[in-house]
C-alpha positions in Angstrom: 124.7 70.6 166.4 123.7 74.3 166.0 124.8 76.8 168.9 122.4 79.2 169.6 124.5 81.7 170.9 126.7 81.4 167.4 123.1 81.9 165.9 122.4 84.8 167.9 125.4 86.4 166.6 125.4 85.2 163.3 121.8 87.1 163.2 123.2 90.5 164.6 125.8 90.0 161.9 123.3 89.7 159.1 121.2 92.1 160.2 123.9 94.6 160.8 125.4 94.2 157.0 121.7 94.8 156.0 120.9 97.9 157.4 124.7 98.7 156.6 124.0 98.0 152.8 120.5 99.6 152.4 122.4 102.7 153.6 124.6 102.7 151.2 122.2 102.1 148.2 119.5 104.3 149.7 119.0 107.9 147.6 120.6 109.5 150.7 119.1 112.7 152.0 115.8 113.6 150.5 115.8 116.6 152.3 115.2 119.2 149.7 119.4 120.9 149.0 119.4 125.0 149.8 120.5 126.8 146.6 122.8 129.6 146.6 121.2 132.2 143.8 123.9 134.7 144.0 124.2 136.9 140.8 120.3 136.4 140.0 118.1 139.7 140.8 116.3 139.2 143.8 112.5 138.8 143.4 111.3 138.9 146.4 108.0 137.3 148.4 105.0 137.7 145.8 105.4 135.4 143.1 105.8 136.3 139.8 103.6 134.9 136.6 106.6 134.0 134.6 110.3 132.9 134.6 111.7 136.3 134.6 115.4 134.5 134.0 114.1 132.8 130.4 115.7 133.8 126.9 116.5 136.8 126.3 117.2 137.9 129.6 120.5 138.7 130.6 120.5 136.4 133.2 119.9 133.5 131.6 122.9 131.8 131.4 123.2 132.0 135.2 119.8 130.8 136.0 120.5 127.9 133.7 124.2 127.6 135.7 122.0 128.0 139.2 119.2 125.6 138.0 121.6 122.9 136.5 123.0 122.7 140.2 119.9 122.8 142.5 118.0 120.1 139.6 120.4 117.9 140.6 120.6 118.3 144.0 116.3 118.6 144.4 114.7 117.2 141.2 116.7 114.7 139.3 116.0 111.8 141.6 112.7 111.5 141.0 112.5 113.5 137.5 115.6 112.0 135.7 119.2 112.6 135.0 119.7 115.9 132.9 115.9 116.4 133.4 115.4 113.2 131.1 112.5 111.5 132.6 112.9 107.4 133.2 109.4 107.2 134.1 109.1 107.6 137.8 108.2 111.2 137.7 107.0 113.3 134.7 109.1 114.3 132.2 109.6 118.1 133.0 111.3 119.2 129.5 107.5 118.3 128.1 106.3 121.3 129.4 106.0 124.7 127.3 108.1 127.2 127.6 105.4 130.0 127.7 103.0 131.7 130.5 101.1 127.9 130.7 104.3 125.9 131.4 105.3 128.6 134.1 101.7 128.4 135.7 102.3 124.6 135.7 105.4 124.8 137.4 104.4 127.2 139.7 101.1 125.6 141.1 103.4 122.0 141.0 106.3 123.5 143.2 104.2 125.8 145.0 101.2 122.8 146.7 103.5 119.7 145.7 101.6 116.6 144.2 99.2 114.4 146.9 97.6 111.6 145.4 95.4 109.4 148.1 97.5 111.0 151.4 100.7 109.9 149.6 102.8 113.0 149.3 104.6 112.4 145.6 106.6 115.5 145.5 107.0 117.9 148.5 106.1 121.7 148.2 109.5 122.8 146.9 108.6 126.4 147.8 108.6 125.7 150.8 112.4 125.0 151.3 113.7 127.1 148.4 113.2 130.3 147.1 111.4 131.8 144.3 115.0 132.6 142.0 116.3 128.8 142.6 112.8 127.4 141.4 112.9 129.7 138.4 116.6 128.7 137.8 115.8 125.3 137.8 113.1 126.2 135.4 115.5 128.0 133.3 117.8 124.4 133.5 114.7 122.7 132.3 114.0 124.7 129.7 117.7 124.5 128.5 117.3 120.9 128.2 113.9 121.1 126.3 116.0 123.0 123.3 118.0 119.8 123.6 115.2 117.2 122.7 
């Protein structure tokens, strides 16, 4: 004979582990990461055209040091490990490391990516600043030379 009070708890139990294991295998916090961009020159509120941290600049190697950080933290979930793509999001090392890949970038982290009121990438602009989005560009670019 089934007790329904043993069900009744037996059912909080399940349900509790649930909601306990999704936790655990959720992506965590998809709250964009703040990135700490100390040691890159400050650029300020206007935007610039392009990556002013790309090769040869003196400052490369810390944008790519900066960027490696804040892509994992912001980007990699969605557009890959190491910015290799696994198919979710598009494969950012594709992109040309010239005046046209920076206007990409821009217009993608400056409005985000909508498709029917589904928001597929926030505007990353919005929660980080100019030098950690062209670090991360800088990162990307690293890994591009990798391919």
């Amino acid at each position: 004979m089934v007790n329904k009070k043993n069900l009744a708890g037996l059912s909080a139990a399940t349900l509790l582990g649930v909601v306990l294991a999704g936790q655990a295998w959720a992506h965590g916090d998809v709250t964009p990461q703040a990135v700490a961009t100390e040691g890159l020159t400050a650029l300020g509120e206007e935007w610039v055209d392009e990556n002013p941290y790309r090769k040869p600049s003196p400052e490369y190697a810390k944008a790519v040091e900066i960027g490696a950080s804040a892509y994992t933290q912001n980007c990699a979930r969605c557009h890959g490990l190491e910015a290799i793509s696994g198919g979710i999001a598009p494969d950012l090392r594709e992109l040309e490391s010239d005046f046209d890949g920076d206007e990409w970038f821009q217009y993608r982290v400056r409005n985000g990516a909508v498709r029917d009121g589904a928001v597929y990438m926030p505007k990353m602009a919005d929660y980080l600043s100019q030098e950690a989005l062209w670090a991360i560009r800088s990162y990307v670019e690293s890994r591009r030379e990798e391919m």
